[in-house]
C-alpha positions as CSV (number, residue, x, y, z in Angstrom):
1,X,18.2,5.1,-53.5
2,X,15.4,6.2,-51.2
3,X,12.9,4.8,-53.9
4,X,13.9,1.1,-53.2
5,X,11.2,0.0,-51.0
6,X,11.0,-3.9,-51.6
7,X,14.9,-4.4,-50.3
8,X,15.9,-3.6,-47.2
9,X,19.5,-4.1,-48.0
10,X,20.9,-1.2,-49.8
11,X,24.3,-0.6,-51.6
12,X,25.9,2.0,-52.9
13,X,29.1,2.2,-54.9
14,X,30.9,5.8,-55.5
15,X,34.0,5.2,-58.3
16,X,36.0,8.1,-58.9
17,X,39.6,9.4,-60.0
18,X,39.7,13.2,-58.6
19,X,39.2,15.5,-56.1
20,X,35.5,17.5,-56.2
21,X,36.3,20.6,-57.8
22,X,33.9,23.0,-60.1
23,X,34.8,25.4,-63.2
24,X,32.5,28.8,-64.2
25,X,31.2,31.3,-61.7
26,X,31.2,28.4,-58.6
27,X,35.4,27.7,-59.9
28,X,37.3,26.2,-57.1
29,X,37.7,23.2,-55.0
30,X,34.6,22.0,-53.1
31,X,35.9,19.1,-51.4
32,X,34.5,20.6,-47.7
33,X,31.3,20.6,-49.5
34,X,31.5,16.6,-50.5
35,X,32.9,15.7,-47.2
36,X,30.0,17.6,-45.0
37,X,26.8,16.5,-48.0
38,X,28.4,12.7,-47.5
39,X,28.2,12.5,-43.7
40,X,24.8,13.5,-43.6
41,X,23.8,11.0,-45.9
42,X,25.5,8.6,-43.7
43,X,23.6,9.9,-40.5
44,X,20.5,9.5,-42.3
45,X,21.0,6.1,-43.5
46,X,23.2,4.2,-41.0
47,X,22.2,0.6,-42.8
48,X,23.0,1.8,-46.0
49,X,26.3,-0.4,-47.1
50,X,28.1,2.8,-49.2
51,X,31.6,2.2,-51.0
52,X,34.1,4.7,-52.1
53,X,36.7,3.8,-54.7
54,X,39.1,6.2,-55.8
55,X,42.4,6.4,-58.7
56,X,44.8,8.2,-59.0
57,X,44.1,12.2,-57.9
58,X,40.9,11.2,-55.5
59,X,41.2,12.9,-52.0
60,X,41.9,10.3,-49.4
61,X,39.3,12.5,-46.9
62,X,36.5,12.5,-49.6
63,X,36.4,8.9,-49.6
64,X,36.5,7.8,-45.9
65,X,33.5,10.6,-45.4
66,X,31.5,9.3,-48.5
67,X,32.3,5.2,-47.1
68,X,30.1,3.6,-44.5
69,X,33.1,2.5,-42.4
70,X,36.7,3.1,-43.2
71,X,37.3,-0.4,-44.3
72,X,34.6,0.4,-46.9
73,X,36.9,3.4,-48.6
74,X,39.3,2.2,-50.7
75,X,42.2,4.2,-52.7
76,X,43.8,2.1,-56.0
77,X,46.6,3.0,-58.4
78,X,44.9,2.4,-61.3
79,X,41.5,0.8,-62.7
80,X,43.1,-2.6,-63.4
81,X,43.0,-3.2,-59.5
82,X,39.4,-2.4,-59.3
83,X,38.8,-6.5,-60.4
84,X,41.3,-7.2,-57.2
85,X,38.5,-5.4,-54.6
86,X,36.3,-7.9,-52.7
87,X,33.3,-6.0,-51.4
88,X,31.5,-7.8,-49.1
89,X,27.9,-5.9,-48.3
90,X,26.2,-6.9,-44.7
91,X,23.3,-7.6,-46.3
92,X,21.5,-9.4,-42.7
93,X,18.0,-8.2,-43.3
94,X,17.6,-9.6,-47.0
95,X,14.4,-11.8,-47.0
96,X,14.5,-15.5,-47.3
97,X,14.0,-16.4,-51.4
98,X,10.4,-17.9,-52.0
99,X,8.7,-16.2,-48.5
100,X,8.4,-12.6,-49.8
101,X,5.5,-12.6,-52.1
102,X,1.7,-12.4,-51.2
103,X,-1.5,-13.5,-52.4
104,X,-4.4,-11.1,-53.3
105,X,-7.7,-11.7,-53.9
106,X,-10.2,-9.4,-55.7
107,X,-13.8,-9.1,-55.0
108,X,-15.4,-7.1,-57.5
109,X,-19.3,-6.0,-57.9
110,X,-20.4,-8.0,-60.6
111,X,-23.6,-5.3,-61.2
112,X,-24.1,-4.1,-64.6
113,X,-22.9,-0.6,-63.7
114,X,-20.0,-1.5,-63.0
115,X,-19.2,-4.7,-66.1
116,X,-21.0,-3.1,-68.5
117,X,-19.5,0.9,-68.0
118,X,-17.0,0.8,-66.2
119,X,-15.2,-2.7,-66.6
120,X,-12.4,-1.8,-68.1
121,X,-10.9,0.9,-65.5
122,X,-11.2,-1.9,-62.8
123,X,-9.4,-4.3,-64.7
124,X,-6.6,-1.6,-65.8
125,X,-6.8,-1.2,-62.4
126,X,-5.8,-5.0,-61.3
127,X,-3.6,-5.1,-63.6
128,X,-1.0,-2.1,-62.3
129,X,-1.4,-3.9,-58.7
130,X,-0.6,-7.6,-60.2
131,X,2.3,-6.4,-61.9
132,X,3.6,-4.0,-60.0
133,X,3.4,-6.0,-56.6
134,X,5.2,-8.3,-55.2
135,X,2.0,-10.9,-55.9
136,X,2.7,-14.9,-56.2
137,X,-0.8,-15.2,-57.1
138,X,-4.6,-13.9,-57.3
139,X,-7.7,-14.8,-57.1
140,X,-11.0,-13.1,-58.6
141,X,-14.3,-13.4,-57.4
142,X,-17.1,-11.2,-58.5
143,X,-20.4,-10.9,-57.1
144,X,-24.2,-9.3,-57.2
145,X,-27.1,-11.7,-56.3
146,X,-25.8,-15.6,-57.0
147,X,-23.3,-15.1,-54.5
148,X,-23.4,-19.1,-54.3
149,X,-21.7,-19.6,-57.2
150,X,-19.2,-16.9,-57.4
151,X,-17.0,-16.4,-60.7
152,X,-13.6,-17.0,-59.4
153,X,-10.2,-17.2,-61.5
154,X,-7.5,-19.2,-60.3
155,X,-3.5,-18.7,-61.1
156,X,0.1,-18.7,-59.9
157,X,0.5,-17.0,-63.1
158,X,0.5,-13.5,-63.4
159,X,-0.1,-13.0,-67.0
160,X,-2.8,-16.2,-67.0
161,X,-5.0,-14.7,-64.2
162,X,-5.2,-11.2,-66.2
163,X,-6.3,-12.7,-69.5
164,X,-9.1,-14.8,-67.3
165,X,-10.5,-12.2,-65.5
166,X,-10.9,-10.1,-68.4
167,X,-12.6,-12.6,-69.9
168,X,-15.2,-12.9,-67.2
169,X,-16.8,-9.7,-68.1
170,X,-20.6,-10.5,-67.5
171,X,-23.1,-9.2,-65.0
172,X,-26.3,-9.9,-63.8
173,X,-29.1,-7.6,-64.8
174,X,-31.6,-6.5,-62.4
175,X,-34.9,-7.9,-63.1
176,X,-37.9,-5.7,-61.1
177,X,-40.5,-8.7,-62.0
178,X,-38.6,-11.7,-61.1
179,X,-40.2,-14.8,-59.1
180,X,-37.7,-14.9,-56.0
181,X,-37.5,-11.7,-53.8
182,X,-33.7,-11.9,-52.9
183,X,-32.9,-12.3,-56.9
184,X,-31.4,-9.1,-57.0
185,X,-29.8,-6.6,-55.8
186,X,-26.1,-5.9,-54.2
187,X,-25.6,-9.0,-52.2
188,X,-21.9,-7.5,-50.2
189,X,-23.3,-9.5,-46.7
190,X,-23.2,-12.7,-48.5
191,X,-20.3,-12.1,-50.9
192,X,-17.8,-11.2,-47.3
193,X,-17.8,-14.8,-46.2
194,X,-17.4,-16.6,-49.5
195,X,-14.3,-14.6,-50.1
196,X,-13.3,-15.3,-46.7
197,X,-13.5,-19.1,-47.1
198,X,-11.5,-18.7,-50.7
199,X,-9.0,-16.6,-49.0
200,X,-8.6,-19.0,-46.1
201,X,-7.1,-21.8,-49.1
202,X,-3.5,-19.4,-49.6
203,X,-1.0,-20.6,-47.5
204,X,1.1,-17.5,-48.2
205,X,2.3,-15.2,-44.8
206,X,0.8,-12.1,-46.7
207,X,-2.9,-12.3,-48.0
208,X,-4.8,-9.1,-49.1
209,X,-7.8,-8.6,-50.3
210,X,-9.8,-6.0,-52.6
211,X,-13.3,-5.4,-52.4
212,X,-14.5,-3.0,-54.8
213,X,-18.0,-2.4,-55.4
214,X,-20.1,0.7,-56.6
215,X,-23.3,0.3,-54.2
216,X,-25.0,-0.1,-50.9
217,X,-25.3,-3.4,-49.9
218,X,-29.4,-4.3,-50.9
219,X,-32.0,-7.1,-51.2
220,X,-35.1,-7.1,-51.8
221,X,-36.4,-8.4,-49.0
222,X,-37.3,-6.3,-45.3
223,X,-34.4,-5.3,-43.3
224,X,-31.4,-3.3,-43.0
225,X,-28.8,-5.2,-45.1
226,X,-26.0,-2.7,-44.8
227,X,-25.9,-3.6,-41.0
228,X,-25.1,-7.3,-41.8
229,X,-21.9,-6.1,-44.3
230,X,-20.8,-4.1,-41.3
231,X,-20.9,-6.6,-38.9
232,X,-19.6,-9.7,-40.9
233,X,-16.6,-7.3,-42.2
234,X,-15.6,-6.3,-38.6
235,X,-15.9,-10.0,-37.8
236,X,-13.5,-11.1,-40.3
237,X,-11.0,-8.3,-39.5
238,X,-11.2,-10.0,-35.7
239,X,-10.3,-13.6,-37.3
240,X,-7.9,-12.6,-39.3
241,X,-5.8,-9.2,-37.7
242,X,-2.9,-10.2,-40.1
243,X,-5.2,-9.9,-43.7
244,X,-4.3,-6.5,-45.5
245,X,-8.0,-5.7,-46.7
246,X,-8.6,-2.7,-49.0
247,X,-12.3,-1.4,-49.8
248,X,-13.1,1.0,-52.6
249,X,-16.6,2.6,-53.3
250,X,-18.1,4.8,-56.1
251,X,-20.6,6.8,-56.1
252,X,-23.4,5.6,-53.1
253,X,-21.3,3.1,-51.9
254,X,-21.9,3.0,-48.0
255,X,-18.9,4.6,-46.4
256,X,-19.8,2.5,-42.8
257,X,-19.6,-0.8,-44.9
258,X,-16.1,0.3,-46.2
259,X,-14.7,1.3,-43.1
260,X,-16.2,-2.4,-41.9
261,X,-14.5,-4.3,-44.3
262,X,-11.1,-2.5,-44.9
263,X,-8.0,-4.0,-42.4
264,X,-7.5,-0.3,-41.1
265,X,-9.4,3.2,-41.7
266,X,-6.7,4.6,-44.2
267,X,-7.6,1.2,-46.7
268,X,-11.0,2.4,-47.1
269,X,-11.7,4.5,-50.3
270,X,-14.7,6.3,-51.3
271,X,-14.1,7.6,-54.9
272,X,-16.4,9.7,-57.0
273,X,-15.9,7.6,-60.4
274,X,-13.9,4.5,-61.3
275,X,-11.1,6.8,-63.3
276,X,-9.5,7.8,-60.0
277,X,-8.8,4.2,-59.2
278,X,-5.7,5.2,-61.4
279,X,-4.6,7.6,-59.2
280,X,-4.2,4.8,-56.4
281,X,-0.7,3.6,-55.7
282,X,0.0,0.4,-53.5
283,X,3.5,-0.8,-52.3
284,X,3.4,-4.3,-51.1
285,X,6.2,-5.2,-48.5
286,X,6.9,-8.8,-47.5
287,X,5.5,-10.3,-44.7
288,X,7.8,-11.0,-41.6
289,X,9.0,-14.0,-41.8
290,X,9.8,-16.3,-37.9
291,X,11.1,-19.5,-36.9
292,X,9.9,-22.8,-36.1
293,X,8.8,-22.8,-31.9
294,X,11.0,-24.5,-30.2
295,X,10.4,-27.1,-27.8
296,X,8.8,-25.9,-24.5
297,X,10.6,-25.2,-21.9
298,X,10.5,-27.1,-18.2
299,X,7.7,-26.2,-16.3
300,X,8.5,-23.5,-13.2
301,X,6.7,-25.2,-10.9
302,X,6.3,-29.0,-10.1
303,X,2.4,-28.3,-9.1
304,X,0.5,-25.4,-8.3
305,X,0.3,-23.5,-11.4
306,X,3.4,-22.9,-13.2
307,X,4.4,-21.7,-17.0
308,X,5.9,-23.4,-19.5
309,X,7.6,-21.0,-22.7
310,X,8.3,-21.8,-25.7
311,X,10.0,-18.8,-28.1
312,X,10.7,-18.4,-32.1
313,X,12.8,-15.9,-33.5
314,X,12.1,-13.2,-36.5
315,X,14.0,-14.5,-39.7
316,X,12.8,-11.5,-41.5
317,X,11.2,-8.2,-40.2
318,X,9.3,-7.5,-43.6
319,X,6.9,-4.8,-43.0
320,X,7.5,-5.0,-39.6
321,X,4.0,-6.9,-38.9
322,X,5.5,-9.2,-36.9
323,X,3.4,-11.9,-34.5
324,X,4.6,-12.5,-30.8
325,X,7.8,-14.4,-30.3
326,X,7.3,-16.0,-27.1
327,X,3.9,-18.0,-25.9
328,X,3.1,-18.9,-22.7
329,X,0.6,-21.7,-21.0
330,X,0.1,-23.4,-17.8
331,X,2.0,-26.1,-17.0
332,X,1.4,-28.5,-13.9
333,X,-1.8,-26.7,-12.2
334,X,-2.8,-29.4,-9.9
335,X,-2.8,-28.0,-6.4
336,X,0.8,-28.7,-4.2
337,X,0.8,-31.8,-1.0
338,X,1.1,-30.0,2.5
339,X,4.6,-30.4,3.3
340,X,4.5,-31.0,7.2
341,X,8.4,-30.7,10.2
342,X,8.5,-33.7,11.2
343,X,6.8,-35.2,14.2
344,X,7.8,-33.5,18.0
345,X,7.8,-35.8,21.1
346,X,4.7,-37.1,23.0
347,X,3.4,-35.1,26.0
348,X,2.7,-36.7,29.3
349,X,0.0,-39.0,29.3
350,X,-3.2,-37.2,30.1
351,X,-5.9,-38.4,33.1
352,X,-9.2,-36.5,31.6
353,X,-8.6,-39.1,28.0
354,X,-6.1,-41.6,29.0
355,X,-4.1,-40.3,25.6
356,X,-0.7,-38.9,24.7
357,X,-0.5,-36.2,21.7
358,X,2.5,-35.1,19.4
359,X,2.5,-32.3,17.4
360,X,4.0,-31.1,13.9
361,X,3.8,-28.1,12.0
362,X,3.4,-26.5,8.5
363,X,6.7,-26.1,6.8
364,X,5.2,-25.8,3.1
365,X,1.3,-24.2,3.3
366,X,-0.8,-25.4,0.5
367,X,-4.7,-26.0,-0.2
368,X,-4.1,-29.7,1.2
369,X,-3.1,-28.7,4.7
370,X,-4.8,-29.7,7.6
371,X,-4.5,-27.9,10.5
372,X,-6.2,-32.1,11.9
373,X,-3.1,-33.5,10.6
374,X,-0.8,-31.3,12.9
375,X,-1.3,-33.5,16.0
376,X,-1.6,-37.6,16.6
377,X,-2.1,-39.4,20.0
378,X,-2.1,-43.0,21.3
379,X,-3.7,-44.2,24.5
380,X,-1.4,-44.7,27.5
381,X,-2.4,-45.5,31.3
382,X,-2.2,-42.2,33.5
383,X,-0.4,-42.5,37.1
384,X,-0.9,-40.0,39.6
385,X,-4.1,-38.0,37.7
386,X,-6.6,-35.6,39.5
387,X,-9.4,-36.4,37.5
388,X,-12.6,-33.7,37.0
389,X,-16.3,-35.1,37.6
390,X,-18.8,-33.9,35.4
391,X,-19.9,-30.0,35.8
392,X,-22.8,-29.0,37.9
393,X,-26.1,-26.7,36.2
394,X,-25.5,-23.5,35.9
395,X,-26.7,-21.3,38.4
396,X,-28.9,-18.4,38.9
397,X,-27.6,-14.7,36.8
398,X,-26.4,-12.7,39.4
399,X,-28.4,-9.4,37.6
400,X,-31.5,-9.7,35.7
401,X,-29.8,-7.5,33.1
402,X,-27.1,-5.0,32.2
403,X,-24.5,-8.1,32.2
404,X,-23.9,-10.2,35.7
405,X,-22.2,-13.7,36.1
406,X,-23.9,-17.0,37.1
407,X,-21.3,-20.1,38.4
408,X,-20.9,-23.7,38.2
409,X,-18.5,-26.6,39.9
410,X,-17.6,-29.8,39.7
411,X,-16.2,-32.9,42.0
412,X,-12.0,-33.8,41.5
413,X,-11.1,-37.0,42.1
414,X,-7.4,-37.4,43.3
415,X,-4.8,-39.4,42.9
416,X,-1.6,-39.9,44.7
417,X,0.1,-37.0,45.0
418,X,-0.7,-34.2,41.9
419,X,-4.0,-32.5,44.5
420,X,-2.1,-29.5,43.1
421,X,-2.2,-29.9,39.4
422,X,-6.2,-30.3,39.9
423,X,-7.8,-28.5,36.8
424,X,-10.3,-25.6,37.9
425,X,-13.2,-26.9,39.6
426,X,-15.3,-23.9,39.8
427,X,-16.0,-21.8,36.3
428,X,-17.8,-18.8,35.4
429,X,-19.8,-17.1,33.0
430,X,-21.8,-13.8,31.7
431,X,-25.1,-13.8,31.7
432,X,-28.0,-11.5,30.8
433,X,-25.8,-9.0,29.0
434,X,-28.9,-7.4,27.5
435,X,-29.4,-3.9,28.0
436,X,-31.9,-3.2,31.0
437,X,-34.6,-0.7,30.0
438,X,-34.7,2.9,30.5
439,X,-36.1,3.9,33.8
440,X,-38.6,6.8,33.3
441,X,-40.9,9.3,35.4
442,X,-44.7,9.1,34.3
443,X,-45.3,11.7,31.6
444,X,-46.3,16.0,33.9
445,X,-49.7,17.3,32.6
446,X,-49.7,19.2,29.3
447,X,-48.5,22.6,29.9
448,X,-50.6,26.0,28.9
449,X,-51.2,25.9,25.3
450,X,-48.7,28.0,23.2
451,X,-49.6,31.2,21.1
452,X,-46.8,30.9,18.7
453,X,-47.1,27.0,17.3
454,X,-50.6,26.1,18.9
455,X,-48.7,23.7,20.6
456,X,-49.1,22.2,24.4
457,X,-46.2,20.1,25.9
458,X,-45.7,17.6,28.5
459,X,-42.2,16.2,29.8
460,X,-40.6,13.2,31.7
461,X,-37.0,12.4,33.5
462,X,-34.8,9.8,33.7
463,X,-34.7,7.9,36.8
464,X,-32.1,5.5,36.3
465,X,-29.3,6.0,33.0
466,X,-29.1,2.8,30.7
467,X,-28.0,3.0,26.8
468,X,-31.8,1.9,26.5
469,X,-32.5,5.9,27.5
470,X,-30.7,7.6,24.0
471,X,-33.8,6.6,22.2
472,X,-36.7,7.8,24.9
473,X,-38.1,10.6,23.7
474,X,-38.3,13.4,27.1
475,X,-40.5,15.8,25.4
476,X,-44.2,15.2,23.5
477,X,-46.3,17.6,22.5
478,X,-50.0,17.9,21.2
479,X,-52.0,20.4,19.1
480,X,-54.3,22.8,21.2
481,X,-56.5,25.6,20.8
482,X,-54.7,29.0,22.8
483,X,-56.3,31.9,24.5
484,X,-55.5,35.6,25.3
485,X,-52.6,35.4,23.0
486,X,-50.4,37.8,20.9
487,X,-49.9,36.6,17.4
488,X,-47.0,38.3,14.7
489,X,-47.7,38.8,11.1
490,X,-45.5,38.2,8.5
491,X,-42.6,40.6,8.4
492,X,-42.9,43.7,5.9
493,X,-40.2,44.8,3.4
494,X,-36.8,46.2,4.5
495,X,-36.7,50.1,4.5
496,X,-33.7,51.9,2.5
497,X,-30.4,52.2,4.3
498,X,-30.0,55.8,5.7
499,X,-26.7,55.6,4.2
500,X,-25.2,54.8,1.0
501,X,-21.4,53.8,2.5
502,X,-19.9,54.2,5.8
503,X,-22.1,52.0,7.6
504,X,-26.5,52.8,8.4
505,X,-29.4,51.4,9.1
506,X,-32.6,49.9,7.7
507,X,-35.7,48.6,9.4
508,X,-38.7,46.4,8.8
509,X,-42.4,46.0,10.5
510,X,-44.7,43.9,10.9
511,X,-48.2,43.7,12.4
512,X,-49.8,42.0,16.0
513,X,-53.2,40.3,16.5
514,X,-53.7,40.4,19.9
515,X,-56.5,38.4,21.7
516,X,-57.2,38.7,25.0
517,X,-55.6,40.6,27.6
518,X,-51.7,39.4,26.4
519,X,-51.0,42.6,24.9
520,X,-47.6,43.1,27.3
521,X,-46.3,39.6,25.7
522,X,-46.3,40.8,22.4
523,X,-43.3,39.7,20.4
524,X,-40.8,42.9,19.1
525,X,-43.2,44.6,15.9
526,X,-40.0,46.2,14.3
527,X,-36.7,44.5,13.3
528,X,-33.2,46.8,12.3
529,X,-30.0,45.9,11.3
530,X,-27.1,47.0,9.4
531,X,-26.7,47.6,6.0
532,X,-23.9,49.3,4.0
533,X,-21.1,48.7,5.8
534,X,-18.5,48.8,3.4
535,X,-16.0,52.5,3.7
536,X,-16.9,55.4,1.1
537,X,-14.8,56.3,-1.3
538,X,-12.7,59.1,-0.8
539,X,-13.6,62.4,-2.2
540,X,-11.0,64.3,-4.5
541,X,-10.8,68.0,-5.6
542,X,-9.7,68.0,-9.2
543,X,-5.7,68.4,-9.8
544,X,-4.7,72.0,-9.9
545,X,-2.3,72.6,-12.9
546,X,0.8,72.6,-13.0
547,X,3.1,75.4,-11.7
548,X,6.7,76.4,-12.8
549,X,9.2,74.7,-13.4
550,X,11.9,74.6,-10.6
551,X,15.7,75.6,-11.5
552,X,16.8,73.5,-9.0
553,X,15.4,70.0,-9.2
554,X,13.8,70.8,-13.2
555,X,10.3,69.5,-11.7
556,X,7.0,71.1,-11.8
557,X,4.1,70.4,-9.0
558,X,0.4,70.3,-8.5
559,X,-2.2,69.0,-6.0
560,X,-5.6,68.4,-5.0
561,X,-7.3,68.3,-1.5
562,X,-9.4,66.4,0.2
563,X,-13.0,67.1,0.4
564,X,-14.6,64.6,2.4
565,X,-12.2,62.1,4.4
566,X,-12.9,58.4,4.7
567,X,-10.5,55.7,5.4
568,X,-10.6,55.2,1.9
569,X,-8.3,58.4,1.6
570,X,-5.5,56.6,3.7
571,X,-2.4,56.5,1.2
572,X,-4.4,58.7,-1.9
573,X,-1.7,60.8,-3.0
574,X,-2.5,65.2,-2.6
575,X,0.4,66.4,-4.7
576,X,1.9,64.6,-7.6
577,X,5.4,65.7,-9.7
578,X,6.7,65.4,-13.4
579,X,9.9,66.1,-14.9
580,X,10.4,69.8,-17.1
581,X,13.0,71.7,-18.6
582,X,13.4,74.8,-16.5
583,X,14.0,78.1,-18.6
584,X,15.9,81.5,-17.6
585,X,17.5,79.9,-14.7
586,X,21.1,79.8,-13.5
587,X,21.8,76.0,-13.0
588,X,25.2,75.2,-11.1
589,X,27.8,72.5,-12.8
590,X,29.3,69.8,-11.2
591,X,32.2,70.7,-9.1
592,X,35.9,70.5,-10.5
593,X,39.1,69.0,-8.8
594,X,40.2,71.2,-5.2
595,X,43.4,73.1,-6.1
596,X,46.5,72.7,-4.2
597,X,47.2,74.0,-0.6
598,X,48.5,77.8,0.2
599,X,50.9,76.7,2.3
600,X,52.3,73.3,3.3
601,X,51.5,73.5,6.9
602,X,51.0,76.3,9.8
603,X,46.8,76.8,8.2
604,X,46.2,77.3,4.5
605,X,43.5,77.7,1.7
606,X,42.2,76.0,-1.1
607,X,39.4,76.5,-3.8
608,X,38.0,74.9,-6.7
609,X,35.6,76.5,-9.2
């Protein structure tokens, strides 16, 4: 059953009339064995639709563990009441009739190596793929240099398309001396998109194509060729992700141009001779198989971008291929109207404009709101106003810098009685926020001339702090010319530690050129510091051997001293133990049970041995 690959509804029928039982050397009943083989056949196959049918002896428990579902075991008193048994398979994922089959084309190199030798073995070829396919129908196209007139046979019948494309056995001979350069040659870059335009006119769900071919794709003209097959046969796997495309090479066939063409790595085949195209095996399983789209659905949003779905189902899961089932576009993009509260009440009319505003808000925002369409106003005749006159010049900063405050004011004009609802009539500002400038003392003569950088320096102070001071410089210097001076050499090399562990010293030199009478300032002419800090190792006599054994604990001992100590010998162990078997020694049992009392009171004695 496992070999049925083209149906994916699968039915098994078990008719019997006795209980499992074996004669020989396995004699005996071996009903257990049925029931335990049948369930796992069920567990492996849950969609398998599996009957059991049984007359007369058959065990009751055989058949419900060999049946799908109970209802599927059936018990009968005879074989005449096998016609009354109405089986009725759930058969849900059986294809559609007429949708299953695909069409294939074949594009075969139409050299002379491959029509003239080796013809035969593709066509045998064809012919076990036709047959023994699920194919509606084919199409053959062969190619080598007039790729723009391609043999092609056309048929929905099987048997027709084999006995033309055996008859188009021709080839075109490469000629070295012929008048146009691109006569010849393997042409695969120019034979990809003709079969693409052929294979476009099937209106079958399943297309596949076969490209075979025996040759790297050539002209004779400059360039690399090859790279155009690679690139148009990755472009029309892009165009068309649902083609099944199958490329087989002999012999130099470019392995990079059959990876290129074929739908998927695995279809690409590079073979050593035509013969082992017999050893290829191809199942084709139906294409899935959807619905219509239905209608599309409302749009989610009235404006401002929304999505509109529309959904098909899959009638038919095929090879499992399936496209998507739901699509989705953008429905109603132009942008939303502000939605706005609606209008407040007017204020109080106000003297400075003579106006009266009301005011909204945003209930809905949008792109179209307008924070100027959140107020309105009319004109209206103010009654007891203070009214502003028109602001004075500015007057004078109160700092030249560092931030101070200059003033202006202005003349109110009152009416009646509101003196005390009078807007401000003075008003202030900052001015001059600017920084002021570092305040600095003139630069002190240069100082005496350095011996150790040739080097003379001068220095100033900060009068007065600003934020302008962090990028003063306080310190300059200037190259000079020194006198009576003590100059170091370069240092020497490091002496050896005076120790090897436990912590020494070790030293270094170096020499003075002294000038003048400095000699007293000299710089330090030796440098020491530590070296070889880390602890020693302790240090170990040898272990003595061991002595004798001891009766008492049946051990034996030895031990070792110390010779130098460090802190290294903290925790080094001087004696060390093993287990023996003592000899000539009188070892004491465990003690036995205490015997009863002399006397029962008054002072007694008792022993044990």
């Amino acid at each position: 059953m496992q070999n049925s690959r083209t149906s994916k509804c699968k039915i098994v029928i078990v008719i019997t009339d006795g209980i499992t039982w074996v004669t020989g050397t396995r004699q005996g009943e071996k009903s257990p064995e049925t029931i335990r083989i049948a369930e796992g056949i069920k567990a492996r196959h849950p969609d398998w639709n599996i009957y059991a049918l049984g007359v007369g002896q058959a065990a009751d428990s055989e058949l419900k563990a060999i049946a799908s579902s109970e209802e599927n075991a059936v018990m009968l008193q005879d074989f005449d009441a096998l016609g009354t048994v109405d089986l009725k398979p759930k058969c849900t994922a059986l294809p559609p009739p007429g949708n299953c089959a695909c069409d294939a084309l074949f594009v075969i190199d139409g050299s002379c190596s491959v029509a003239l030798a080796d013809w035969n073995k593709v066509i045998n070829f064809v012919d076990k793929i036709v047959v023994s396919s699920e194919i509606a129908s084919t199409a053959f196209m062969m190619w080598n240099t007039f790729v723009d007139a391609p043999m092609t046979s056309l048929s929905a019948n099987k048997m027709d398309t084999l006995k033309g494309i055996r008859a188009l056995k021709k080839c075109h001979v490469y000629d070295p001396n012929a008048d146009h350069p691109a006569c010849c040659g393997t042409h695969t870059h120019e034979a990809l998109p003709t079969a693409e335009r052929l294979m476009r006119t099937s209106n079958s769900t399943c297309k596949m194509m076969f490209v075979i071919t025996d040759g790297v794709t050539w002209v004779r003209l400059p360039g690399d060729f090859s790279q155009d097959t690679i690139r148009i046969g990755e472009e029309i796997k892009s165009r068309h992700p649902d083609w099944r495309i199958y490329s087989f090479g002999v012999g130099k066939a470019n392995p990079a141009e059959l990876t290129a063409i074929a739908s998927k790595k695995e279809n690409a085949r590079a073979l050593t001779d035509f013969e082992e195209l017999k050893n290829i095996n191809f199942t084709v399983e139906c294409a899935c198989q959807m619905s219509e789209w239905a209608e599309w659905s409302d749009c989610s949003k009235t404006c401002g971008d929304g999505q509109t779905i529309r959904q098909r189902t899959i009638t038919f899961e095929g090879d499992g291929v399936c496209n998507s089932t739901q699509e989705v576009k953008q429905c109603n993009s132009a942008t939303c109207k502000c939605e706005y509260t609606e209008w407040g009440d007017f204020d109080d009319c106000q003297c400075e404009t003579s106006a009266r505003i009301r005011r909204r808000s945003i209930s809905k925002e949008t792109a179209l709101c307008d924070q100027a369409e959140l107020t309105s106003s009319e004109p209206c005749l103010p009654v007891n106003c203070c009214v502003a006159g028109p602001w004075a010049s500015w007057g004078n900063c109160s700092v030249e810098c560092g931030g101070g405050v200059q003033k202006r004011e202005r003349e109110m004009i009152v009416q009646g009685n509101h003196s005390d609802q009078c807007p401000p009539a003075n008003e202030e500002q900052p001015c001059n926020t600017r920084d002021c400038p570092c305040e600095l003392t003139t630069w002190t003569p240069p100082q005496q001339c350095q011996c150790e950088n040739s080097m003379q320096i001068r220095t100033r102070e900060i009068i007065k702090e600003t934020p302008d001071c962090g990028t003063k410089k306080l310190e300059t210097s200037q190259p000079c010319v020194p006198k009576n001076c003590c100059v170091a050499e370069e240092w020497g090399p490091w002496s050896d530690c005076s120790v090897t562990c436990g912590g020494g010293e070790r030293s270094r030199n170096r020499g003075m050129n002294v000038t003048g009478d400095h000699q007293n300032h000299c710089p330090s002419a030796k440098e020491i510091e530590e070296c070889n800090i880390e602890v020693c190792p302790c240090e170990l006599s040898e272990w003595t051997e061991f002595g004798k054994c001891r009766c008492e604990s049946s051990q034996k001992t030895r031990t070792r001293k110390i010779v130098a100590f460090t802190a290294d010998c903290e925790g080094k162990n001087t004696t060390e133990t093993e287990s023996c078997n003592p000899e000539g020694c009188c070892v004491a049992l465990p003690w036995s049970q205490w015997q009863p009392c002399s006397v029962s009171c008054g002072g007694g004695a008792r022993n044990r041995p």
